[in-house]
Each structure stands twice: as C-alpha cells, then as structure tokens.
C-alpha positions in Angstrom: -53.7 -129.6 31.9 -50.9 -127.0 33.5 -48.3 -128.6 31.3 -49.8 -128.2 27.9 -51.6 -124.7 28.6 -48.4 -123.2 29.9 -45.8 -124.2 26.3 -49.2 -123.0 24.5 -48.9 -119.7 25.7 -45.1 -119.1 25.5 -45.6 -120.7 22.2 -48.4 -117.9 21.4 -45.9 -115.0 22.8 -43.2 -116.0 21.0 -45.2 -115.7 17.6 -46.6 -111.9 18.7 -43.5 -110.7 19.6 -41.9 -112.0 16.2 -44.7 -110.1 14.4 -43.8 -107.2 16.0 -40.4 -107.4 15.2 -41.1 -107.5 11.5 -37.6 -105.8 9.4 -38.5 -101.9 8.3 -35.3 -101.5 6.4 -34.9 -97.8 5.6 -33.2 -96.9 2.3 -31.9 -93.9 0.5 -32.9 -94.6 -3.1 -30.7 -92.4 -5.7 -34.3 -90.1 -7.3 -32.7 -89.6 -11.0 -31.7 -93.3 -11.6 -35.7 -94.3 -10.4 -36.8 -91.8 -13.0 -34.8 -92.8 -15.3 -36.0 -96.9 -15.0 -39.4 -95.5 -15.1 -39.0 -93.8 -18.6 -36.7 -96.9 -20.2 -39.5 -98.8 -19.1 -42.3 -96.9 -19.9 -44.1 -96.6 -16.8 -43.2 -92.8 -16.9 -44.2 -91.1 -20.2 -42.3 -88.2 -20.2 -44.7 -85.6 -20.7 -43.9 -84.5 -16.5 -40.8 -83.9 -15.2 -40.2 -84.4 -11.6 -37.8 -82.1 -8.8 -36.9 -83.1 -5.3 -37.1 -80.0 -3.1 -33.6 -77.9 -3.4 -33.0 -79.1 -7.1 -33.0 -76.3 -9.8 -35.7 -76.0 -12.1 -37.3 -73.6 -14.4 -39.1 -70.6 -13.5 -42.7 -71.9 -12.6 -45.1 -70.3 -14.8 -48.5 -71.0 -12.7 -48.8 -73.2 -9.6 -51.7 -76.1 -9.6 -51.6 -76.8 -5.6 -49.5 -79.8 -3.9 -50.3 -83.3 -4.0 -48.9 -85.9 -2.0 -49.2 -89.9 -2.8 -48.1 -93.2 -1.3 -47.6 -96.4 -2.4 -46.9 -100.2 -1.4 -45.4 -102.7 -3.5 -44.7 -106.6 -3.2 -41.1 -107.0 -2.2 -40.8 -110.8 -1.9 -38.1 -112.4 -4.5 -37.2 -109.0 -4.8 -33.9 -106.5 -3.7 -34.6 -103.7 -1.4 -33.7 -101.2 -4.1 -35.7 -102.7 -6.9 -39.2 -102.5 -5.1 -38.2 -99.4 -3.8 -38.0 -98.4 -7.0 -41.0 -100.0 -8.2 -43.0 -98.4 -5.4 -41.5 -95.3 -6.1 -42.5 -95.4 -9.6 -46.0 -95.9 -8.5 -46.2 -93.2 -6.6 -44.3 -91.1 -9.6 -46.9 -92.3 -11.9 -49.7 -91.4 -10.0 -48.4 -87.6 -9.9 -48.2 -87.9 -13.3 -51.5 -88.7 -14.0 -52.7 -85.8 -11.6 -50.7 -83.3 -12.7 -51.9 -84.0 -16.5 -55.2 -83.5 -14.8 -54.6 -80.0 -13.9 -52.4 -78.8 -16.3 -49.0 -79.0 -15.0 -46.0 -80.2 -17.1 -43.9 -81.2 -13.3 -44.1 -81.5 -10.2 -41.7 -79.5 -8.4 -40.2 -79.3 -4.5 -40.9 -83.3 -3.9 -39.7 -84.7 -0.6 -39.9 -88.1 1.2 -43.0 -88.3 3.6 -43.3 -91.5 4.9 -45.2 -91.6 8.2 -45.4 -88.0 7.8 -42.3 -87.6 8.6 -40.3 -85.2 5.7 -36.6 -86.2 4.5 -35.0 -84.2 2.0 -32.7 -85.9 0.9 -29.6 -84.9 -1.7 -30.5 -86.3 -4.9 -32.3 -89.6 -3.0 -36.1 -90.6 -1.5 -36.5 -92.4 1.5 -38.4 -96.0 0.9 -38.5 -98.1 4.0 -38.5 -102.2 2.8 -39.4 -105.4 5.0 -39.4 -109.2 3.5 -43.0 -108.5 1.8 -43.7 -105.2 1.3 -41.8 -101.9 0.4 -43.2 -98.8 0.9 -42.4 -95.2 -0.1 -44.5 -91.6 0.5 -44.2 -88.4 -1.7 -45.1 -84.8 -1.5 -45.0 -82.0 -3.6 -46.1 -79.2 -5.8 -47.9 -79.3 -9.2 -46.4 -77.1 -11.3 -46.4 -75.7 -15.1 -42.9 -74.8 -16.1 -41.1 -72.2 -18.4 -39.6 -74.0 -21.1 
C-alpha cells in the first residue's frame, strides 16, 4: 500500500506546483498601433479619442470623473501581442461606451493598472499574457475636449 500511496502523492505535488508556475508574460504593447487596429477594425468607432497619461491633448472643456476597466481575453492559438491587443481593445471599448454615457468625447490621463499596480509607460500599456489568457487593466479620466 506504501508503494503506490507514496508515487501518488509526488505525482499530486508535481501537478500543484506546475499550476503554480503558470507563464505571466509581461508586455509593453505600443497604445497608438492598438487604437489604430481597433478603428481599421471597427471595434472602436471613433466618436472617443483616447490619451495615455503625459501625452498632449486639448484643453479639457468639463471633466466627467475617472473610470477604470479590465479585461481578459482567450490567448490560445494566439501571439502575446495580438490578444494583448484584443484585450486591450476590450477594455478601450468599454470606456467608450461609458464615456458616450456621460458625455465625454475622450478619455484622457490613461495608465496601465493591472493588479493595481500603475505603469506609465512612453507611448505603450502593460498587458501581462500566459498560454490561455491575456490580460490587461486601464485607468483614467473621462473627459470632453476643446476641438
């Protein structure tokens, strides 16, 4: 009985441990060239534009409050950048609609927020990818423009 309960459980740590060990690739995804996918492809409709924290933008006319979104994606079959992008593009979209919502043409001062952790990067998001899901957090401020 010793001989088979003692591979079982070796057997059973083995497969905890590599659970735990799951790849959380993180990425610096270039923000302009995700927008940009997202209005070729019409996910993004155009009608809200979108600033990372630091990048200039018109004067902001009235302020609608911040709003902050995050969103999974299915990575399998997929590159690390692409569904970062995708999930990305989620997230953007979901600002979108919110920011139609209140009245705001952008949403301005966005920075990466994943685990609540902020990264501002220059001109890029952070997304962090494994072998099944990519993942990617946003924060930032609802805004109505000058033209």
């Amino acid at each position: 009985m010793r001989s088979i309960l003692l591979p079982a459980l070796v057997l059973a740590a083995a497969c905890a441990s590599s659970s735990a060990d799951a790849r959380n690739t993180r990425h610096e995804i270039d923000f302009a060239a995700t927008v940009e996918r997202g209005l070729r492809e019409g996910v993004l409709d155009g009608s809200v534009r979108f600033f990372l924290a630091g990048q200039a933008h018109p004067a902001v006319r009235q302020a609608f409050g911040n709003g902050a979104s995050s969103r999974k994606t299915n990575a399998a079959n997929k590159s690390d950048e692409e569904a970062c992008q995708w999930a990305a593009l989620t997230v953007l979209k979901a600002f979108q609609q919110q920011a139609k919502a209140r009245g705001a043409n952008a949403v301005v001062n966005l920075v990466s927020n994943y685990d609540r952790v902020e990264f501002r990067g220059e001109g890029t998001y952070e997304c962090r990818a494994g072998a099944i899901m990519a993942g990617v957090a946003l924060k930032g401020e609802y805004a109505l423009l000058a033209d």
